[in-house]
N, C-alpha and C positions, 0 to 999 in steps of 0.2 A: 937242744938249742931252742927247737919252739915252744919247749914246755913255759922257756923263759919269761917268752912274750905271753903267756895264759897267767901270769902270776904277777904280771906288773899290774899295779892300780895306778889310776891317772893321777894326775895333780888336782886339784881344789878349782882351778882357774879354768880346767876344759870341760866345757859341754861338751858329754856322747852324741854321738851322731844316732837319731831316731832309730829305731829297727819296724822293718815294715817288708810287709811280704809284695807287698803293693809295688807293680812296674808301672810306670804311665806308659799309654801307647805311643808310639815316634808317629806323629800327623803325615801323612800322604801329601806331597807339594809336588804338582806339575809343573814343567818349566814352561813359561811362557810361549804359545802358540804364536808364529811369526806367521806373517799376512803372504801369501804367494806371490812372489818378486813377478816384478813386468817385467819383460826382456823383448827391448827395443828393436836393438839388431842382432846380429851374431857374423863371424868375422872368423874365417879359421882355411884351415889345410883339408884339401881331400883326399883320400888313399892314392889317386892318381895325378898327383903332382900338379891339382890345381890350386884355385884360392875362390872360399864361397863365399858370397855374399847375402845373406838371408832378412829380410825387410817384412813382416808379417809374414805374409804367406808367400812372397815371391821371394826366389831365390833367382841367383847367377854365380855360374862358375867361369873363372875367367886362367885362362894362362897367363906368362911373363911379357906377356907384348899385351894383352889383355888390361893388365893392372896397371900397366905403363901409362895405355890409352888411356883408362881411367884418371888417371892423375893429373894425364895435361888437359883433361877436358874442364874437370874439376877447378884446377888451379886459374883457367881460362875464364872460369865462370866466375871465381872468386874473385879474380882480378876487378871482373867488374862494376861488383858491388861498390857502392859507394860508402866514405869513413865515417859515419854520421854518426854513430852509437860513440854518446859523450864516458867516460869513465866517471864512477864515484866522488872519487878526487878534486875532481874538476869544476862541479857544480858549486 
């Protein structure tokens, strides 16, 4: 059966494909070097059933009456800000 293929001649209309012993080398591409992310805060669970809160170099763990206080302090504060920052839109 392959001898078949050893004994067919092409047609008039195909260029042979060159013969070349010659491989070109595959070029070496690094993938882009990403810049080292800043990390603001950090926010998670600790082994012992707390919740940390990490701000540079200071940390706080706080329990479930901890993070409660947290929020209404928060919300207390927030409250009082004033609504001044106009939206995009708006101008």
């Amino acid at each position: 059966m392959f001898d078949w293929f050893k004994n067919k001649k092409l047609p008039n209309n195909v260029v042979p494909f060159p013969k070349s012993d010659y491989i070109p080398p595959v070029p070496k591409t690094e993938p882009p070097k990403e810049k080292p992310v800043t990390v603001y805060y950090r926010l998670g669970l600790t082994d012992n059933s707390r919740v940390s809160l990490t701000m540079g170099y200071s940390e706080i763990t706080m329990n479930k009456d901890g993070c409660q206080n947290m929020i209404d302090q928060l919300t207390l504060f927030m409250n009082q800000l004033p609504d001044t920052e106009v939206a995009e839109d708006d101008e």
